[in-house]
Each structure stands twice: as structure tokens, then as C-alpha cells.
Steps between C-alpha positions, in 0.01 A plus 500: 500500500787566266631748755608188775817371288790697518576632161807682426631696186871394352446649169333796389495676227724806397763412789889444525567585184212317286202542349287188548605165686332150341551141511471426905680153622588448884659209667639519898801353562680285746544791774123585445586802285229628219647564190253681244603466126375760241608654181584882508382686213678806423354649193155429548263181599530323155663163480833619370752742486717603798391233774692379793444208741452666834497341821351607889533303790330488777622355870157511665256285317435748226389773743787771366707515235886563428706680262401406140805312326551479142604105477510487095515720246571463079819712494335684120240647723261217396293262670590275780183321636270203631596434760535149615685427854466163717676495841701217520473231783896615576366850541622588182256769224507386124402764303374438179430794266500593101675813344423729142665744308385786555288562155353146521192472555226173534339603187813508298675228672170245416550593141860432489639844423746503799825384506593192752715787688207711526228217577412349830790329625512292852699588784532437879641588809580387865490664827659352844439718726143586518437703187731763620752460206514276165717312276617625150205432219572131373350433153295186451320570191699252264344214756171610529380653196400333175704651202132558323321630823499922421288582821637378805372623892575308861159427699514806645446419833702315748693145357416148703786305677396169562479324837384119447538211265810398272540853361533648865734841445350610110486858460199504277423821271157540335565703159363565148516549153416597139509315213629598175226538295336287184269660171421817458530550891786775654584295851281753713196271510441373858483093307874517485539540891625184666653377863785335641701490811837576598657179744853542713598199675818644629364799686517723176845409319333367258164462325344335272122547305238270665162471360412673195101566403465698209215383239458766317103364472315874615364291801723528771801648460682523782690882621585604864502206743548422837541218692559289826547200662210312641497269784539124302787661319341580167602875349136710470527811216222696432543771164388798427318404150318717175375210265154346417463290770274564778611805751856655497718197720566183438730296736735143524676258700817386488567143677909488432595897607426706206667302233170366349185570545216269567267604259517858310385752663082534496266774584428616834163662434442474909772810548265785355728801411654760246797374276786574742776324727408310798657341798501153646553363832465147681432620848551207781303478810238584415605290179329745224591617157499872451471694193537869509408774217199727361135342549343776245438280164506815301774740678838516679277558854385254797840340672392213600654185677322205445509094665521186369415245770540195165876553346331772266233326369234756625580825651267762750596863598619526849625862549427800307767802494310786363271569170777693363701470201771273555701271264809268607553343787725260702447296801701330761523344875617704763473328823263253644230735546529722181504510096593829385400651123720714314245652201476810284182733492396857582193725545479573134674257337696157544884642482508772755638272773621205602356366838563277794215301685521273759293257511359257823528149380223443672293701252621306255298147564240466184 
């Protein structure tokens, strides 16, 4: 069955110059062109070091792939990462990313032995034409970041502009955070993870912090998030969660366009899954909900999109990709007829590749 959707290959490991690729996010843009996000790994597949933010486009629904562009990098060699891009209703891409030195790691930075120059710091970019070139890095940390936060990562995943309501035009950003720590703890402990969102109302000059969820309770604690924008206006973000509550996601609304939420987030035991990122997508006619990411409760393995016919309230799988490993994943609409799925995975484990699926929306109705 898997063999009827056209599936195509962007990243794979040990290519143009890199060892592993990670961290999918995908959003067309006006002129119908794919552009597939990743991060570039140059030393090896571990979460820092040497990584770049790569970029491929694609001019044919996904079906082939450019030249890979290197969009950001950390001038020290370090990290420049999750990736974060909304296309704007003007046709313009916001890219929202974060940067590292180039010794920091998450382990260090969540017990505070990094310097602020060294840490995660926020920064973002612009294209106009397409993808094909970018602004200069602009820094936004100072208005985004909490002077105590130490860990700090955007979705990944693609942002949310909204369309409706008295907050038409927000660029929302889904992010996350650490907490210093309290006691005898060192800052690593997953209770000190927390949420908030990153809000432009001027098409990314500015930005400002939005919600903020971070109880440091051991229940829920909120880390990667996505999110989008339902049909009565409300803001829908689902988390990627590793707490005592029930299952590994837990999700909220947002009724004013990410600057509170509506109650804090709450487990979504109904989305059975490893700990790892996910995707969301409101998907109109046929008017469902879609959640993509690894059905497996005990491995990175199973990509699996799944409906929500009720707002997210209860979910059923509705297409399967393959019992393989596979870990992140991003979603989004690329015609009428079509949702495509831009995932990692592999025949023996979840980071060889990063895929492209296209997907009928027809076979999409829970």
C-alpha cells in the first residue's frame, strides 16, 4: 500500500558535505515552491557541534529536489538550528532559528555552565524571493528570552501566521525552555522544562513572549511544540512531553493568538507514541485536524498521520508510512488535493534520511 504515494528523498545521510541531516520543517510558498528545512550535521549526528541550517527546494510538488543551500550558520563553527519558517500572506519566509557556541552543549547549557554568548540565542531571517536568497541574521533574543531561561529551542517545525479574528497577520512561534533549577537538583531534570510562544505583529520586526507554561510540578512539562490555527480562530499546540502524566503529549488552546493560553497545557494520552517532536495541521475541506509523528509507544518507529474529526479531542490513525524507525516530522498543505510529510527515518534506524510523502487528502477523512 505504502508504495502508491510518491515519496521522495531530500536528505540523506553522508551527502554534500555532512554527516547526518535532522530536524525536518517544510512550508510551500506563494509561487507553490517546497521549501524543506533541516539541520546539517557536520561532525556527526549528535545535537551539537558543527551544524548548519540547510535548505532544498523543490518546484514540482516535492517530486525532485534542488541544490542544498546553507541559509544559517554560527560563524564559531557551532550550532545554528530549529528551524521555524511561516510564509507570510505577502509571500514573504520568516525564518526563525537558535544558534550555540560551538562547545555548548544541552547538558551544560541546562546546568548553567555556558556563557550567554555561548548559550542559545534567537535569531531570524527573511527571504523575498522564494527562498532563493536571505537577509543578514537579525538577533531577537533580548525580546524573546527570559534572562533566567538557560535552555531555549523554536518549535521545530514550521511557525503559524494567522488568517482570522482581531489578531489577523501574528507570526506565531511555538518554543521552549528550562528552568533554572531549585535543591539539590543540577537543571537537567525534565520538571524544569516549560513553554511559551514567540508573537510578531509587524510581520517579524518585532516580537514579543506570549504565553508562558512552565510549572515546574513533574506532571506536564511542556518541550517541543507545535501549533496551528483552527477554524473558529482559536491557536491549537500539541507538545512533545516526559512527565508523570498519562502518555508522552499533552496539548492547549489559545482563544486570543498565542498570548495566553486557555487552560495549561493537559495530557493527550489519545496520541500513543515515543517521547519525540510532532507536527500539527488544521486541514480544511475536509475540515480535519492532523497530527503527524511515531505511533510505536516504546521506539522512534511507525510514522504515522493521524485525524481528529472533534478540534483534537479524540484522534484515529488514518495513514500509515512504514514500520520503520522514524522520528521528526513536519506537515503541510500543498494544493487542494494533497498534504505532503517531510519526516526522518531509515531501514535501520530513525536518522538515515529525511523523506517526502505526499499524501491524498482524501485519505485523510477519520
Amino acid at each position: 500500500m505504502a508504495d502508491h504515494y510518491p515519496t521522495s528523498v531530500p536528505y540523506r545521510q553522508a551527502t554534500d558535505g555532512y554527516h547526518t541531516f535532522r530536524i525536518p520543517a517544510v512550508v510551500v510558498t506563494g509561487a507553490g515552491t517546497v521549501l524543506a528545512f533541516a539541520e546539517g550535521r557536520r561532525g556527526s549526528a549528535g545535537d551539537s557541534g558543527h551544524i548548519d541550517l540547510v535548505l532544498k527546494r523543490s518546484s514540482d510538488g516535492g517530486a525532485t529536489w534542488g541544490v542544498l543551500q546553507v541559509v544559517a550558520t554560527e560563524p564559531r563553527r557551532g550550532t545554528a538550528g530549529n528551524p521555524a519558517p511561516v510564509v507570510l500572506e505577502d509571500g514573504r519566509i520568516v525564518l526563525v532559528f537558535v544558534r550555540q557556541g560551538p562547545s555548548a552543549t544541552e547538558d551544560k547549557i541546562r546546568r548553567g555552565q555556558v556563557a550567554a554568548a555561548d548559550g542559545r540565542r534567537v535569531f531570524m531571517q527573511v527571504s523575498s524571493d522564494d527562498g532563493v536568497t536571505w537577509s543578514a541574521p537579525k538577533e531577537i533574543t533580548a525580546s524573546v528570552k527570559r534572562s533566567e531561561w538557560r535552555w531555549y529551542a523554536t518549535t521545530p517545525g514550521h511557525a503559524v501566521e494567522l488568517r482570522q479574528g482581531p489578531n489577523a497577520g501574528r507570526i506565531v512561534v511555538p518554543a521552549n525552555h528550562s528552568l533554572p533549577p531549585s535543591g539539590s537538583d543540577n537543571g537537567t531534570e525534565g520538571k524544569y522544562n516549560g513553554g511559551h510562544s514567540l508573537l510578531s505583529d509587524d510581520g517579524g520586526q518585532t516580537w514579543r513572549i506570549g504565553y508562558v507554561d512552565d510549572n515546574p510540578d513533574g506532571y506536564v512539562n511542556v518541550n517541543e511544540t507545535t501549533a496551528t490555527e483552527l477554524p473558529d480562530g482559536r491557536l491549537y499546540f500539541n507538545t512533545r512531553t516526559e512527565s508523570t502524566a498519562p502518555g508522552t503529549r499533552a496539548d492547549a488552546y489559545s482563544a486570543d493568538g498565542g498570548q495566553s493560553l486557555e487552560r495549561p497545557f493537559r495530557p493527550q494520552a489519545g496520541l500513543v507514541g515515543p517521547v519525540v517532536e510532532g507536527s500539527v495541521l488544521w486541514c480544511a475541506s475536509p475540515d480535519v485536524l492532523l497530527f503527524s509523528g511515531p505511533a510505536d509507544p516504546g521506539a522512534r518507529a511507525l510514522m504515522t498521520v493521524r485525524a481528529s474529526a472533534d478540534l483534537g479531542v479524540t484522534w484515529r490513525a488514518v495513514h500509515t508510512v512504514s514500520g520503520l524507525p522514524a522520528a521528526y516530522s513536519d506537515l503541510v498543505r500543498l494544493d487542494a488535493d494533497t498534504v505532503g510529510l517531510l519526516f526522518e527515518t531509515g531501514d535501520f534506524g530513525p536518522y538515515e534520511s529525511i523523506a517526502f510523502r505526499r499524501i491524498p487528502v482524501a485519505d485523510l477523512i477519520p
